[in-house]
C-alpha positions in Angstrom: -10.0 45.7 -48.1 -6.1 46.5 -48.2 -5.7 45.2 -44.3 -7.9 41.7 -45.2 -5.7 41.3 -48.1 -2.6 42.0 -46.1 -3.7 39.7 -43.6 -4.3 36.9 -45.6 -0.8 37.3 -47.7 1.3 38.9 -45.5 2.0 41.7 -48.3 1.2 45.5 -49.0 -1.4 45.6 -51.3 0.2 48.9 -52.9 3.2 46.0 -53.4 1.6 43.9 -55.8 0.1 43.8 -58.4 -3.0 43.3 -57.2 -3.0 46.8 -56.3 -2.6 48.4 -59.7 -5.1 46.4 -60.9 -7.5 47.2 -58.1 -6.8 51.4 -58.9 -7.1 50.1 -62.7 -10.7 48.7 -62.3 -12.1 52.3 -60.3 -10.1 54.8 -62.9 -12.2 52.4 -65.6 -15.3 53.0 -63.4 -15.1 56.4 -62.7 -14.3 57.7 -66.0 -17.1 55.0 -67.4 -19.6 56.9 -64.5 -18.5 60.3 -65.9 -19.1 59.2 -69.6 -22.2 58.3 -69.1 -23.5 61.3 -67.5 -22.1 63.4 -70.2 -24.2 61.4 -73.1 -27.4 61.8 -70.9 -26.9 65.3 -70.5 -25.5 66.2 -74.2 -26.6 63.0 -76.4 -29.7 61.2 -74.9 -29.9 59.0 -77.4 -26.4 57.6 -76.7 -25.5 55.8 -73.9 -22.6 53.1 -72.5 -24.6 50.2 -73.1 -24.9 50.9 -77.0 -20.8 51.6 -77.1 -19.1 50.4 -80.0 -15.2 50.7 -80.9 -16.6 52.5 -84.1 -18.0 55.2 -82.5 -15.1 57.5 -82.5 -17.3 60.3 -80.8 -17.8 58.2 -77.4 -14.4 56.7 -77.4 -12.9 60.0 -77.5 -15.0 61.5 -74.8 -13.9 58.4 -72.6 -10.4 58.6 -73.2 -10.8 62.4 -72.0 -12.8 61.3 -68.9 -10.3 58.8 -68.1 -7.2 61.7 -68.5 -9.8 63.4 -66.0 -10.0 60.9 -63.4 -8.6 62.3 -60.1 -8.8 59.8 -57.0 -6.6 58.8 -54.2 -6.0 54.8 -54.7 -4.2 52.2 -53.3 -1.0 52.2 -55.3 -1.2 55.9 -56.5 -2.5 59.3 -55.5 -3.5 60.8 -59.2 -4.9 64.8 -58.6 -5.0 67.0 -61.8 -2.4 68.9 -63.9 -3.1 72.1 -62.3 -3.0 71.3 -58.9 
C-alpha cells in the first residue's frame, strides 16, 4: 500500500496526511475489534452494532481499548506505557 501510494504521488505516505488518517482508521478498528470481544465475553447481550452515545458503560470501555491499542503504523510506532 505505502509504495503504490508513493508511486502514484511521488510522496512518503508517513508525509501526508493520508497517513495519519490511514493509522487513524486501524487504531478505530482495533480498539472497535477489542471492544467487542469484551461485551461477548462479559455482557452478551451488548454488542457494537447496538452502540449508542448514551451508553456511558460501552463508550468508556472503548475509549480504554483505544488507550490500549499497541500497533506499528505507517506514521507512528505506538507500544504501551510500560514498555
Amino acid at each position: 500500500m505505502e509504495a503504490r501510494y508513493q508511486n502514484k504521488t511521488g510522496k512518503p505516505l508517513q508525509d501526508t496526511d493520508a497517513g495519519f488518517a490511514y493509522d487513524a482508521v486501524w487504531a478505530l478498528a482495533m480498539a472497535l475489534n477489542k471492544t467487542e470481544e469484551y461485551l461477548r465475553e462479559t455482557k452478551s447481550w451488548l454488542s457494537i452494532d447496538s452502540f449508542t452515545y448514551a451508553n456511558a458503560e460501552v463508550m468508556e470501555y472503548f475509549n480504554r481499548s483505544l488507550e490500549e491499542t499497541n500497533f506499528t503504523g505507517v506514521t507512528v510506532s505506538k507500544r504501551d506505557k510500560s514498555s
